[in-house]
C-alpha positions as CSV (number, residue, x, y, z in Angstrom):
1,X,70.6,-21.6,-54.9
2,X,72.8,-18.9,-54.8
3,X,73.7,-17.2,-58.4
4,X,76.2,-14.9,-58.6
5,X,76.5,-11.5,-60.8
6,X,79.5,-11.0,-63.2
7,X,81.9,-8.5,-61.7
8,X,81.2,-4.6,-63.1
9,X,83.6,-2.2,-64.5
10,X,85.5,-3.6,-66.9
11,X,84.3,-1.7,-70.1
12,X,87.1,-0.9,-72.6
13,X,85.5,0.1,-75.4
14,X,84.4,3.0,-72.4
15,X,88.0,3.3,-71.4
16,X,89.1,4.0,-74.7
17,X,86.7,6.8,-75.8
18,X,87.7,8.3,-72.3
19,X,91.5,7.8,-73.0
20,X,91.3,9.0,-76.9
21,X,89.5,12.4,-75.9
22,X,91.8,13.4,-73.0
23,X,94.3,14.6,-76.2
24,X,91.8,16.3,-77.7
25,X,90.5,18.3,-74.7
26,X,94.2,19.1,-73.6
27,X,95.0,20.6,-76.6
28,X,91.0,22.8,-76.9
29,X,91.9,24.1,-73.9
30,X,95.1,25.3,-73.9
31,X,94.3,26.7,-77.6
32,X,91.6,28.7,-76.0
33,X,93.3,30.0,-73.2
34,X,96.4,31.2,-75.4
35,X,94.0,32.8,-77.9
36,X,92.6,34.9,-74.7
37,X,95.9,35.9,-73.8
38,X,97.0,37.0,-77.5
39,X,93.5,38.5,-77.6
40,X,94.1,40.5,-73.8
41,X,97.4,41.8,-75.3
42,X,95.9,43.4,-78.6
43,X,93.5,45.1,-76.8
44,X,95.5,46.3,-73.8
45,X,98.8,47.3,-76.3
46,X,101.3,45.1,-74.4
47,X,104.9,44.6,-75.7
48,X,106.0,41.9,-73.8
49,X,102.7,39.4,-73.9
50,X,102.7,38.6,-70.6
51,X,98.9,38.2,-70.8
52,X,99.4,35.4,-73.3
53,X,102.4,33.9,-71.3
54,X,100.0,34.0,-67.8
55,X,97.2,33.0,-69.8
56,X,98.5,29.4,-71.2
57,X,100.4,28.5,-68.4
58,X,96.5,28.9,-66.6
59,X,95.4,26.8,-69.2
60,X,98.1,24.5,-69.3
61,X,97.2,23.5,-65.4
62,X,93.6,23.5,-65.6
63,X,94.3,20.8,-68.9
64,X,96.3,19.2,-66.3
65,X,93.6,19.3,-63.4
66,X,90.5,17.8,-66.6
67,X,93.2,14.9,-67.3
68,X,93.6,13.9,-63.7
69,X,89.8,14.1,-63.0
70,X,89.3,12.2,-66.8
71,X,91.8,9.2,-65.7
72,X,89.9,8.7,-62.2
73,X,86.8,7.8,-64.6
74,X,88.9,5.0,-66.2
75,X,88.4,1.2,-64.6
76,X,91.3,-1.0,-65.1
């Protein structure tokens, strides 16, 4: 006879630790990159912060890029 295997995938106690750290990540990232930014304008003497400004908006789309890679890893 013939037995069949439960289907795979369906974890969500997986899906939830992946879905509760995407907040946390976000949020270390974009922290980092604005600290750079403050940090580039102190050393360089700017007025305007333009490093911090370029800086977090980098950050902000690479937290972006690390969610959408994140949410390909959750199974509905």
């Amino acid at each position: 006879m013939n037995q069949q295997k439960p289907p795979k995938g369906r974890n969500p106690l997986k899906n939830i630790a992946i879905l509760s750290g995407i907040g946390i990540e976000m949020g270390f990232i974009i922290f980092l990159s604005a600290k750079g930014g403050i940090w580039l304008d102190e050393h360089y003497q700017t007025e305007k912060r333009i490093f911090t400004a370029i800086a977090t908006m980098i950050g902000v789309a690479i937290a972006i890029y690390v969610v959408l890679l994140q949410l390909k890893r959750v199974k509905y």
